[in-house]
N, C-alpha and C positions, 0 to 999 in steps of 0.2 A: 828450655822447657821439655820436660819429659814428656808428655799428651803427643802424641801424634796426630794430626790433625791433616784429613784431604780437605775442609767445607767449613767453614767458621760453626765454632762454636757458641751459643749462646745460653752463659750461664745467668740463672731470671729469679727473683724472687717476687711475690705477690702481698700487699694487704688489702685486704677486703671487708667485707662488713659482716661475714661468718663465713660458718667452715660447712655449707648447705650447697654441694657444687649446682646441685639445679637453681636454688633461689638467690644465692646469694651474692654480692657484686665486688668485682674490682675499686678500689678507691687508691692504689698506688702500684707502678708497677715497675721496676728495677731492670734494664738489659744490661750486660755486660757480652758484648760482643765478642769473641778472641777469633782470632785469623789464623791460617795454618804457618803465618812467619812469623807470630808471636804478638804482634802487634795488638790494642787492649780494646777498646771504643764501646764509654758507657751511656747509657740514655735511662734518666727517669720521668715517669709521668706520674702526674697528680691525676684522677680521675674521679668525676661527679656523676657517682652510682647510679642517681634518679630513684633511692631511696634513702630512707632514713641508718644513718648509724649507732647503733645501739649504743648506749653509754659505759655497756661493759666491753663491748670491744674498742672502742675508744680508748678506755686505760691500758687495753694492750699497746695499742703504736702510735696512738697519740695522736690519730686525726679526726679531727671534727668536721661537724655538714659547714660548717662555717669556711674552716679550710680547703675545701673542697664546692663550695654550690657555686662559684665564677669558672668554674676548670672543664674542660668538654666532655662530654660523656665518651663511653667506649666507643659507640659507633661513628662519634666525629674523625675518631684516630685510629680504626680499626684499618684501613684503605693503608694511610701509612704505617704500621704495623707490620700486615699482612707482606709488603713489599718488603720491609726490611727484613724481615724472617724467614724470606723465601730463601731455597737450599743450606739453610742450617740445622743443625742438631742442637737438641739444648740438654743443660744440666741444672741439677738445682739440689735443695736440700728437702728432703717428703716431697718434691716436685712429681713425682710419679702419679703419687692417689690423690694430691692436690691439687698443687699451682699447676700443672699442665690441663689436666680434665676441665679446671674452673675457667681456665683462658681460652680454653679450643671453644666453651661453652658460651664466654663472650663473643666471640667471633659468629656464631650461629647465629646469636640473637641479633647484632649487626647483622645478618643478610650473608655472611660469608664461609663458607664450605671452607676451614682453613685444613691444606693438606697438612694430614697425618704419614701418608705412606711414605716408606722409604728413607723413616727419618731414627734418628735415635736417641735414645734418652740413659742418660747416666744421672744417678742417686748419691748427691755423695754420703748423705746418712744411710743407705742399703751398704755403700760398701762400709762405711763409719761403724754400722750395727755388727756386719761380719767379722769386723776387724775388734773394734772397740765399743763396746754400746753404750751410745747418752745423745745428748742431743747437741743443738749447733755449739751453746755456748761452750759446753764441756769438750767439746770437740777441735772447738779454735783455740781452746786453751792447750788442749793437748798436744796438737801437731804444729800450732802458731807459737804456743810457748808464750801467747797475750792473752788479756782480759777482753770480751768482748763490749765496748760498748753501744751507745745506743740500739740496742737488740731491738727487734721489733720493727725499725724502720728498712724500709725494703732495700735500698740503697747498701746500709753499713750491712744487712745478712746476705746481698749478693757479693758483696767483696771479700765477706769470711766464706762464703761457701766455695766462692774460688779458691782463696788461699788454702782453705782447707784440702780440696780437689787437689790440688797443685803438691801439698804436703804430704797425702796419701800416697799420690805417686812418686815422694819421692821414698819412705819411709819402707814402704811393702815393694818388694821385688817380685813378688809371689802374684800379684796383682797382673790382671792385663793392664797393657800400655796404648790399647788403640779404643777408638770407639766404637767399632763392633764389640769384644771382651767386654770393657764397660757396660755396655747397653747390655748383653745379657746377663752381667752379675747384676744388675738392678731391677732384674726378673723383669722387663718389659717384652722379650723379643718372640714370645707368642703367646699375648694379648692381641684378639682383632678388634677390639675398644678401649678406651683410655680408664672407663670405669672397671675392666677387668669382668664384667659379666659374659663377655666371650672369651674361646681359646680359640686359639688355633692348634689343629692338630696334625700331625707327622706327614698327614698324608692330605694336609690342605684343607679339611674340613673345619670350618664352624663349629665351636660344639658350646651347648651350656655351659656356664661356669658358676651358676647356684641353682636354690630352689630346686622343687621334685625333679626337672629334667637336668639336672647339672650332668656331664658329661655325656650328654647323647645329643647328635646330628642335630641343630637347627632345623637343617632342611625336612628331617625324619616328623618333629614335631608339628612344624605347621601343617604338612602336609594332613596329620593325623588330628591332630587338635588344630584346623585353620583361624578358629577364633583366639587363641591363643594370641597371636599378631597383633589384633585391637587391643586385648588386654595390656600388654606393653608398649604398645604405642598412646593407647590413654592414661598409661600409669607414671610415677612420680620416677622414670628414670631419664636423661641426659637426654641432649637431639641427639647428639651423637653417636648413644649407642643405640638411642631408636636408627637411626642414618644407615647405620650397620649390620639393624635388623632388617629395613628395606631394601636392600641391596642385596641382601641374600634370597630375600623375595620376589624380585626380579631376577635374579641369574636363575631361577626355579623355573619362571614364564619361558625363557629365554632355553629352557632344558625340554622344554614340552613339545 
């Protein structure tokens, strides 16, 4: 295996019941564990959103509230989760603006602060689109030289976005081989939230990343605009990057 690996890796795919990272819920979830000696170890869960399935995303992956309303909810299985994914890095495929943000987000809702820091994330579609641009399917065909089937299901798209992983690095030499390199070709490595509404900047700071203040100091803005803070903390984004916003709000107290 080419990957070089200090911390197991876990490559994840997600089905859910839409693509709404704040509203919408997990209903299946895919681990493929990889260990730094190679070694594979997969886990899938069926999970009962404790909402309804819409019948158009049903034809996407094929599960119904039928197959799902005896299955535990997130927060039943959140505890063992949380355990098994401590000191790994994950990968996945659009896992960056998706499946990571929407799972850290179950985790919230469950009661648990799941650590972010110090971890890394590699895209195999960020590096796929660098390299080759299309999507999973096109892309297991490409580097697997197979047909993908049942797409959709979380299980058969975590095994192709490994394979796929697996066949990038063998293919691109040009590519990094560790998972630092990785993690910053998959543009994560200064985001200080998962939704990418902050950065991090050179010299440490927070800063906007949309809207009127986009590239100026957090800190600069609440202080000037202090209502500003409610406005986003009662608005339609993530706990987590509200999480992110009160953190910086305290380290402010904590400056005074």
């Amino acid at each position: 295996m080419k990957l070089q690996l200090k911390r197991p890796l876990v490559v994840f795919d997600l089905e859910t019941t839409g693509m709404n990272i704040n509203k919408d819920r997990i209903v299946e979830i895919s681990l493929l564990k990889v260990f730094p000696d190679g070694n594979e170890e997969l886990r899938t869960y069926r999970v009962n959103p404790g909402i309804p399935i819409p019948a158009e995303v049903t034809e996407i992956h094929g599960i119904t509230d039928a197959d799902v309303k005896d299955k535990p909810q997130f927060k039943e299985i959140a505890g063992e989760l949380n355990n098994y994914l401590k000191e790994c890095d994950f990968g996945g495929f659009n896992s960056n603006k998706f499946d990571f943000p929407l799972m850290v987000e179950e985790f919230y809702r469950a009661g648990i602060e799941f650590d972010v820091e110090k971890r890394k994330f590699i895209d195999a579609q960020r590096i796929y689109h660098f390299k080759e641009p299309r999507n999973l399917k096109a892309a297991y065909r490409f580097y697997c030289e197979q047909e993908l089937t049942n797409a959709h299901s979380a299980e058969a798209d975590t095994l192709a976005t490994w394979a796929v992983l697996k066949a990038q690095l063998e293919k691109y030499e040009d590519i990094p081989h560790d998972l630092d390199g990785l993690h910053r070709m998959s543009g994560q490595n200064n985001l200080a939230d998962l939704a990418g509404r902050f950065i991090i900047a050179n010299d440490g700071e927070i800063l906007f990343n949309f809207g009127k203040h986009k590239g100026r100091k957090v800190k600069e803005i609440l202080r000037a605009e202090p209502g500003y803070y409610k406005w986003m903390m009662d608005g339609d984004f993530s706990m987590q990057t509200k999480n992110v916003l009160t953190r910086v709000r305290l380290s402010m107290r904590n400056e005074e």
